[in-house]
Steps between C-alpha positions, in 0.01 A plus 500: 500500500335196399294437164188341498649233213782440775292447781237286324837248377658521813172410726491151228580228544628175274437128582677242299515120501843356401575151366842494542633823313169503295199725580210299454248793665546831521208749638519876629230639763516701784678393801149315661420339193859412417565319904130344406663366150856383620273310795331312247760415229701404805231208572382407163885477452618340750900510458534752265660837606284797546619855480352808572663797442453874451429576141843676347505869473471540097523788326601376187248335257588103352639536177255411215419231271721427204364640178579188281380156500694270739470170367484344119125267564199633677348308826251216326 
């Protein structure tokens, strides 16, 4: 038996553009909107590797925010 949380991350879909081992673009739609996406980033970046791929199967939630402050001097 499938859950409707499963199904809905399974039937996603997630596009990224890659400069070398950086993501410069990431984007997650549904798989026509996602082929429609990697199409485009594919031409606007022309030598730059595309991937879409399934969206991962998550059940756990990304750990949260440190509590304290993370640097000594605030962004001017």
């Amino acid at each position: 038996m499938t859950t409707a949380t499963a199904t809905q991350t399974i039937s996603r879909r997630r596009v990224r553009v890659w400069f070398g081992e950086h993501v410069i673009a990431d984007y997650n739609a549904e798989p026509a909107l996602a082929e429609r996406y990697a199409d485009a980033m594919s031409r606007r970046f022309a030598g730059l590797r595309v991937t879409n791929d399934p969206m991962p199967n998550v059940d756990k939630l990304p750990d949260p925010l440190p509590g304290e402050r993370m640097w000594d001097v605030a962004p001017r």
